[in-house]
C-alpha positions as CSV (number, residue, x, y, z in Angstrom):
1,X,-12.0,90.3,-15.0
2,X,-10.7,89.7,-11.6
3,X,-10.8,93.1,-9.7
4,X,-14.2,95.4,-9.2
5,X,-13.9,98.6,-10.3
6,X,-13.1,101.3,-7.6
7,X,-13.6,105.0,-8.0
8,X,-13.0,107.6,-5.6
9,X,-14.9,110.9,-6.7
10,X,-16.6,113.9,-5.5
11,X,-19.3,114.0,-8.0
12,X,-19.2,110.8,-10.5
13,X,-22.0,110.2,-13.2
14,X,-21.4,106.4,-13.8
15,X,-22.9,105.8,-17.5
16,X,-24.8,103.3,-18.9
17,X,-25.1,103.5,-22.4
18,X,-24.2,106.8,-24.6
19,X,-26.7,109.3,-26.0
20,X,-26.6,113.3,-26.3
21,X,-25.2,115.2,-23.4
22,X,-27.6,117.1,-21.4
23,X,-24.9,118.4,-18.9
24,X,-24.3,121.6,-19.2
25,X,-24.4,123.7,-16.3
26,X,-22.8,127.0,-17.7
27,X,-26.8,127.2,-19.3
28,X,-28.4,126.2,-16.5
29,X,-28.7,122.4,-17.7
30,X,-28.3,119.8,-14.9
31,X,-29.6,116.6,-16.3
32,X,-28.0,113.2,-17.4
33,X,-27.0,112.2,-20.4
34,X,-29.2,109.2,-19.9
35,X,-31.4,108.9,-17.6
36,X,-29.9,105.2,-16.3
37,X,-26.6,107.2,-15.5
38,X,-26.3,107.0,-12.0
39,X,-25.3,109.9,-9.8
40,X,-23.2,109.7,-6.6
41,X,-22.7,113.1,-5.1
42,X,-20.8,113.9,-2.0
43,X,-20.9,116.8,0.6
44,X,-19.5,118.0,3.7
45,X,-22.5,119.8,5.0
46,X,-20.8,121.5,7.7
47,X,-23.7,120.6,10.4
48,X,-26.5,121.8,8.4
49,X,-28.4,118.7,8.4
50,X,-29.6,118.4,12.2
51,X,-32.4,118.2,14.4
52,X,-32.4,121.4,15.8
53,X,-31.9,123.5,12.4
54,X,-34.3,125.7,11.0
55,X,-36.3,124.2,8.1
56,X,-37.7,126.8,6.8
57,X,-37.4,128.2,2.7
58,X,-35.7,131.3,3.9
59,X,-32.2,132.1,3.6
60,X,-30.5,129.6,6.1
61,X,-27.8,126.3,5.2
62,X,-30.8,123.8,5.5
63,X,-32.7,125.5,2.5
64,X,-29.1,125.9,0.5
65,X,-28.5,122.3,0.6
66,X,-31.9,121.0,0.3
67,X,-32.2,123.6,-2.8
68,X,-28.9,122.6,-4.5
69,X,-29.4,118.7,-4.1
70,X,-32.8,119.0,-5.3
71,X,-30.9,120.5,-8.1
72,X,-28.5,117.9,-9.0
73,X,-31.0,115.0,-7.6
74,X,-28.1,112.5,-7.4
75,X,-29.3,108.8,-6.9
76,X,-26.6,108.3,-4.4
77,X,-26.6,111.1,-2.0
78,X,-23.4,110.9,0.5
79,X,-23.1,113.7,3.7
80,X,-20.6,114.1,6.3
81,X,-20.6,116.6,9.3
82,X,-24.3,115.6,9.9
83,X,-25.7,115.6,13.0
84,X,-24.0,118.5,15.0
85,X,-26.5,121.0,16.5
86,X,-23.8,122.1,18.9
87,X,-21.2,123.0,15.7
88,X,-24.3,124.3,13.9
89,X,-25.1,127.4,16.9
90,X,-28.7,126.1,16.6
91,X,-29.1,123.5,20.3
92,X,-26.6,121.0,21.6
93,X,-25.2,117.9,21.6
94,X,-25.7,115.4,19.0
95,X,-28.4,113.4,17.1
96,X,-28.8,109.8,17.7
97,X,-29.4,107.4,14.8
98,X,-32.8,107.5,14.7
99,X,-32.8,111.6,15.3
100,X,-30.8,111.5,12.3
101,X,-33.3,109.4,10.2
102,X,-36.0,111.3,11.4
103,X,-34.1,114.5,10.2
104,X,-33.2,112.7,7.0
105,X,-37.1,111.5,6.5
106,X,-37.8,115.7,6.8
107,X,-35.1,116.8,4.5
108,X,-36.5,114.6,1.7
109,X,-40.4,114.6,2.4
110,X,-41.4,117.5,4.5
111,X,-44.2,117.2,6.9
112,X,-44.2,117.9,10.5
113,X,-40.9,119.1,12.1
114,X,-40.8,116.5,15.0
115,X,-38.7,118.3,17.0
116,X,-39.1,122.0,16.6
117,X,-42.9,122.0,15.8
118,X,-44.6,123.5,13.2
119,X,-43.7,122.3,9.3
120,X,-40.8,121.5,7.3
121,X,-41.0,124.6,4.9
122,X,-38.1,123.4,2.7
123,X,-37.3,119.7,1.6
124,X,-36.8,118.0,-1.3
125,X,-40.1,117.1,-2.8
126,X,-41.4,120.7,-2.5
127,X,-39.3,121.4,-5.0
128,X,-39.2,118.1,-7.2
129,X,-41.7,116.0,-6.4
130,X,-41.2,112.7,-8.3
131,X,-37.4,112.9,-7.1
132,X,-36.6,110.4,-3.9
133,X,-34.0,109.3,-1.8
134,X,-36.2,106.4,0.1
135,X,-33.2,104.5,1.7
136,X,-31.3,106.1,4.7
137,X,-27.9,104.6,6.3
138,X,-27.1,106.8,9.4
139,X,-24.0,105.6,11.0
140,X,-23.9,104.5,14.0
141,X,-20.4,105.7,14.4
142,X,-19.1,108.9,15.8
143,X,-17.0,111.7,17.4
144,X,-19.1,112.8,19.8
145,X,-20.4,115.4,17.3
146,X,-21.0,113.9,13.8
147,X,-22.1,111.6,11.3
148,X,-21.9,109.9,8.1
149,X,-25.5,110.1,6.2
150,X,-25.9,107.9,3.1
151,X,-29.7,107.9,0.9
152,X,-30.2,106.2,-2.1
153,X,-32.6,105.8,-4.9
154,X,-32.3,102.0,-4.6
155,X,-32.3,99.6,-2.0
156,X,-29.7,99.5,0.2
157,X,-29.4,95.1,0.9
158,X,-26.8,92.7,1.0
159,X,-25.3,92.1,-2.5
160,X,-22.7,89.8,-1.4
161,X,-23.9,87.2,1.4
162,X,-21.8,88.8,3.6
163,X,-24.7,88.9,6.3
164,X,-25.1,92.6,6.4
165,X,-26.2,95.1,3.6
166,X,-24.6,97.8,5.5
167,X,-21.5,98.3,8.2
168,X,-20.5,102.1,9.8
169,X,-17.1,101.0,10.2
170,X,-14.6,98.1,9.9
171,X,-11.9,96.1,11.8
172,X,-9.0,94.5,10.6
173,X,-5.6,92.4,12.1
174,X,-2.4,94.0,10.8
175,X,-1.4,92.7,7.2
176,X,0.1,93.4,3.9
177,X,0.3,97.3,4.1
178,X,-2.2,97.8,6.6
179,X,-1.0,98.0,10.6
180,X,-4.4,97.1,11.6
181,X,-7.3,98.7,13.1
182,X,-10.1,100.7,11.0
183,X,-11.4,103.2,9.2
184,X,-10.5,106.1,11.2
185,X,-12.4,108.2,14.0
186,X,-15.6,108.6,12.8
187,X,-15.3,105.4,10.9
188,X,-15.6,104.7,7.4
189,X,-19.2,103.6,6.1
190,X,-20.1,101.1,3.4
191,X,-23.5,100.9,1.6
192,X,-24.5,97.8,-0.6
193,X,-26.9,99.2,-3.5
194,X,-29.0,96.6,-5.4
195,X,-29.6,97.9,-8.6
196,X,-32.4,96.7,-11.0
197,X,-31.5,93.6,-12.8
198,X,-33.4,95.0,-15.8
199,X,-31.4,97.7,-16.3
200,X,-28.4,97.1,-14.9
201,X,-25.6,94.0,-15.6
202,X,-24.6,95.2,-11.6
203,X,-24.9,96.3,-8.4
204,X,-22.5,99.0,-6.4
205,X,-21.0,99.5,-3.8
206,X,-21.4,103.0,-1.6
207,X,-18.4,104.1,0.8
208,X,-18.3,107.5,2.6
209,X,-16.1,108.8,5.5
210,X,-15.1,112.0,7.3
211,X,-11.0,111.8,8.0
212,X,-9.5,113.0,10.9
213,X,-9.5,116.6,10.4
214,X,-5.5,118.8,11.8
215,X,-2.4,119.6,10.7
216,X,-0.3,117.8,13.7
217,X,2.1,114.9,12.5
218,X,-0.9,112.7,14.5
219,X,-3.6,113.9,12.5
220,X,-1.5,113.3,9.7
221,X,-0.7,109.6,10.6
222,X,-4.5,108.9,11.7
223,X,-5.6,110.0,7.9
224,X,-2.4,108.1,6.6
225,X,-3.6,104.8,8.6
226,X,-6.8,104.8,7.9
227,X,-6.3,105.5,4.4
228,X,-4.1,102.1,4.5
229,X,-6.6,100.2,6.1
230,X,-9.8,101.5,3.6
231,X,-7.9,100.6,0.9
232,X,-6.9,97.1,2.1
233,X,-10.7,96.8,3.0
234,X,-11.3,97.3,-0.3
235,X,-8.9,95.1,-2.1
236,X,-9.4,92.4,0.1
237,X,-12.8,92.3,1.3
238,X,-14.4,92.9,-2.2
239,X,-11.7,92.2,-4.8
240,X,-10.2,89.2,-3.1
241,X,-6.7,90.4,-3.5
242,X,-7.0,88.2,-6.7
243,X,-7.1,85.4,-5.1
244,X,-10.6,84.5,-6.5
245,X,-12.0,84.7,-2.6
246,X,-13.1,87.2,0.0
247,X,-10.8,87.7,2.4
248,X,-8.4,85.6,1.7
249,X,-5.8,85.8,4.8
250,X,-8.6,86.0,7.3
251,X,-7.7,89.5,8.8
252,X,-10.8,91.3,8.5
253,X,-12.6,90.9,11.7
254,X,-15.4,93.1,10.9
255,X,-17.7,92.5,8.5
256,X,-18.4,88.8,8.2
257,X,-16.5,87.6,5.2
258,X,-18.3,87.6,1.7
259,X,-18.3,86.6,-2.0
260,X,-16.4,89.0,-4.0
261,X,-18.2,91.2,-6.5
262,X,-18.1,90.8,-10.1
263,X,-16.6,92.7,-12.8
264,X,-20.0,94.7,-13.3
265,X,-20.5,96.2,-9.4
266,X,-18.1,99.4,-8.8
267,X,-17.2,100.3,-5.5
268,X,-17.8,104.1,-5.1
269,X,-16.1,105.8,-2.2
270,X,-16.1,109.7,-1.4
271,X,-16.4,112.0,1.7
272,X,-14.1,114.4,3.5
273,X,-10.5,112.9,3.7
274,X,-9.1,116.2,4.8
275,X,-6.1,115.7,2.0
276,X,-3.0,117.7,3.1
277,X,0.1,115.8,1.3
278,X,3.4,115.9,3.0
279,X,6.7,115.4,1.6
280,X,7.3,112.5,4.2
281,X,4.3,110.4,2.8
282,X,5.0,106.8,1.3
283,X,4.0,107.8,-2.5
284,X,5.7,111.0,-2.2
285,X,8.6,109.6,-1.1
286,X,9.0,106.2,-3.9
287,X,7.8,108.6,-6.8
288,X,10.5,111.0,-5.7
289,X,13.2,108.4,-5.6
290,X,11.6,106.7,-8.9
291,X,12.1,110.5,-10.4
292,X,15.0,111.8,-9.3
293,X,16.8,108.4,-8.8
294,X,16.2,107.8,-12.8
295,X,17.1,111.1,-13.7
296,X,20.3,110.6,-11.8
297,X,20.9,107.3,-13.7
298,X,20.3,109.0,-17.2
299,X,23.0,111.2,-16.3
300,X,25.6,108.5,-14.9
301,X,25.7,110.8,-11.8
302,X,25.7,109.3,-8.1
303,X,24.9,106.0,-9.9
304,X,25.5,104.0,-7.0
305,X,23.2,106.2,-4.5
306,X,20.7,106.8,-7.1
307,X,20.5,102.8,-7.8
308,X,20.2,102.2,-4.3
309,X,17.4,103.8,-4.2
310,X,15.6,102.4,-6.6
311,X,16.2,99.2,-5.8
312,X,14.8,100.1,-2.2
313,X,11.6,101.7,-3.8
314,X,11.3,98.4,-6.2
315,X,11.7,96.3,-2.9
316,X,8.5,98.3,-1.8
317,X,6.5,98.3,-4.4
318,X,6.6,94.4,-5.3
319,X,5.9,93.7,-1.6
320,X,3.4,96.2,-1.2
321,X,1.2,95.9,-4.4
322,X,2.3,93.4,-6.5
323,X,3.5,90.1,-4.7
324,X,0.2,88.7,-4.4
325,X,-0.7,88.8,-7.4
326,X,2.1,86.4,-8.8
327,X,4.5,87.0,-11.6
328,X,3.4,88.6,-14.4
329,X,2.7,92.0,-15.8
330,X,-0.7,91.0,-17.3
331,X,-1.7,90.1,-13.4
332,X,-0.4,93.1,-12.1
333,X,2.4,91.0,-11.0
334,X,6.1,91.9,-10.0
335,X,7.8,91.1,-13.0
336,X,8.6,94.7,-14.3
337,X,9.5,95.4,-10.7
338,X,11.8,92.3,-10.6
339,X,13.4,93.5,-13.4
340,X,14.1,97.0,-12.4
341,X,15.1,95.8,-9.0
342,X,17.6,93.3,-10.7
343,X,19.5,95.6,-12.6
344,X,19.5,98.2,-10.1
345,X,21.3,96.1,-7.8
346,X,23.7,95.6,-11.0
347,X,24.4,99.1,-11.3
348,X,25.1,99.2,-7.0
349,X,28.0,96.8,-7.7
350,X,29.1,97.7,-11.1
351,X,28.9,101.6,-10.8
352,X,28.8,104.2,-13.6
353,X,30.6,103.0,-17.3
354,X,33.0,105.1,-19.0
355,X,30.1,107.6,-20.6
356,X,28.6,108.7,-17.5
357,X,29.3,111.6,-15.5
358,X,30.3,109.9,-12.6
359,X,33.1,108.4,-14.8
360,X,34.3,111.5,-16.3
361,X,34.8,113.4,-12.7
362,X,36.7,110.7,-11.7
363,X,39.0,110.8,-14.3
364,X,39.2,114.7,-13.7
365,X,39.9,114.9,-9.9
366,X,42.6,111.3,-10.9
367,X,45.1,113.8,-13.0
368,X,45.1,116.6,-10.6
C-alpha cells in the first residue's frame, strides 16, 4: 500500500482492535471502546487558554474547557485561538512560546500560577489524575494574536528522518495544483507522534491550523490557497505522490525532505478552516459541470456544450490528481478519465444522434 492514510476530523477515535462499545454519551458514558483507541480531539478555544486568564474552578472558559477535556481525555489534544489575552478581555498582547508552554504545563498539572500568583484552582489532573498530556508543540507561528497548541500522550519525535519531529509551518515552490507558498497566516502545524511499537504496527502524524477567518473574495482565496498547498504538503511530503519517495519534484523548501510513511502511520489533520463554500470554488464548479453536463447528455440536450464541458472538467481532473500516478485505475491513474475525455470530445464533433432531444428540435424548427 502506497499512500498513508489521511483523515481530516473534528473528533476521530482511530481503533485498534474491536471489543464492546463504551461510547455512549446520551448516558453519560465517555470511554473507548478499547482502551488502545486513540483519541484526536480538536477545539477552537476562542482565547481561553492564556496567560492572563483566570484559573480558577469557578464559572469562567478556562474551567469549561479544562472540565470538558478532562472529560473526553483525548490522547491527542489540538487547540487554536490560544494565546490571546487581548481577544480574551483578561490583559494584552500575546503569549510567547514559552508563555504558552508555561500556560499549557498549568492547564494540565496545576501548581503555581506563574503569572497571576496564587494557584491554579482548575486543571486537568484535579479532576483525573492518572490522565496526561506530557508533550506540548506551541507554534512558533502567528497573527499577532494567536496560536496553534498541540499535547499528546506520546512523544512527539521525528518518525521520518526528516531532521525535525515538529515544524509550525511550511514552504513550498509552486507545483502541480499548488501556486506556492504555505500553510496560510497563522501557519499550518505538524506533529510527529511515536507510538509504542508494542502496541501499535505505526506511528501518526498530527496537523492542526487556524484558516484565515472573513467573508471577502481575499479571505476566501487565502483559505482556498492554503488549503491547495496543505494538501500538496501532504501528498507529497508524506505519501510521495506515489512515486515511492519524499518529495519527489523537490518543491518543498521547508521541512527538510524525509522518508515517506508506511501504510500503518495516518496523518491526522483538524483545526479551524473557517469553511464557507462558494459556488465559484474549483470542486463546486467540476462536480457541477460533471452533474449537470451528464444530465444534459442523458437527455441529448446541448450535447455539444454539455460535452465541452466535460471534457474540460476531465482535462482538470487527470492533470490535477491523477497524472502522476500513471495509467491505470488500480493506481488511481487517468484511465477512466482518458476515456471520458475521449468520448466527450467524440460527442463535440459528432453532436446529438437521431434519439436525442437536440435532434428532435431540430427537426421541428426544420419544417416550420
Amino acid at each position: 500500500m502506497k499512500y498513508a492514510n489521511m483523515i481530516p476530523a473534528l473528533l476521530l477515535a482511530w481503533s485498534a482492535s474491536t471489543s464492546v462499545a463504551q461510547w455512549d454519551p446520551n448516558n453519560g458514558d465517555w470511554g473507548k471502546e478499547n482502551s488502545r483507541d486513540i483519541r484526536v480531539m480538536t477545539w477552537n478555544v476562542q482565547d481561553g487558554i492564556c496567560r492572563t486568564n483566570q484559573k480558577s474552578d469557578s464559572f469562567n472558559n478556562w474551567n469549561g474547557i479544562v472540565r470538558i477535556v478532562a472529560s473526553l481525555q483525548p490522547d491527542v489534544l489540538i487547540l487554536q485561538e490560544c494565546a490571546d489575552n487581548s481577544g480574551n478581555g483578561t490583559g494584552s498582547g500575546a503569549d510567547s512560546v514559552a508563555q504558552l508552554n508555561d500556560v499549557a504545563n498549568m492547564f494540565v498539572n496545576g501548581g503555581p500560577d506563574i503569572y497571576l500568583g496564587g494557584s491554579v484552582g482548575s486543571y486537568l489532573k484535579l479532576f483525573v489524575p492518572s490522565y496526561d498530556l506530557p508533550y506540548v508543540y506551541s507554534s512558533t507561528n502567528s497573527d499577532g494574536f494567536n496560536r496553534n497548541l498541540i499535547l499528546s500522550r506520546f512523544p512527539i519525535e521525528d518518525i521520518n528522518n526528516g531532521g525535525g519531529a515538529a515544524i509550525s509551518n511550511f514552504v513550498l515552490i509552486p507545483d502541480a495544483y499548488q501556486s506556492g507558498g504555505s500553510g496560510g497566516i497563522r501557519g499550518f502545524q505538524f506533529a510527529e507522534i511515536n507510538l509504542p511499537d508494542a502496541e501499535y504496527a505505526g506511528d501518526m502524524v498530527i496537523g492542526n491550523a487556524h484558516l484565515k477567518a472573513g467573508g471577502s473574495s481575499s479571505d476566501y482565496a487565502q483559505r482556498e490557497t492554503a488549503s491547495f498547498n496543505t494538501s500538496y504538503y501532504i501528498d507529497y511530503y508524506y505519501n510521495g505522490a506515489g512515486t515511492g519517495m519524499s518529495d519527489p519534484n523537490l518543491k518543498i523548501v521547508v521541512p527538510n525532505a524525509g522518508d515517506m510513511l508506511d501504510e500503518f502511520t495516518p496523518v491526522i489533520w483538524g483545526g479551524d478552516l473557517n469553511e464557507n463554500p462558494t459556488s465559484s470554488s474549483p470542486n463546486s464548479i467540476q462536480t457541477r459541470a460533471e452533474f449537470f453536463g451528464g444530465l444534459l447528455l442523458i437527455l441529448g440536450f446541448l450535447v455539444r456544450p454539455a460535452a465541452l464541458a466535460l471534457a474540460t472538467t476531465m482535462v482538470v481532473a487527470i492533470m490535477t490528481v491523477h497524472i502522476n500516478n500513471g495509467l491505470f485505475m488500480s493506481n488511481n491513474g487517468y484511465e477512466f478519465g482518458l476515456a471520458l475525455l475521449v468520448v466527450s470530445i467524440g460527442l463535440v464533433i459528432r453532436g446529438a444522434g437521431s434519439l436525442s432531444a437536440d435532434y428532435s428540435l431540430h427537426n421541428a424548427q426544420a419544417s416550420k
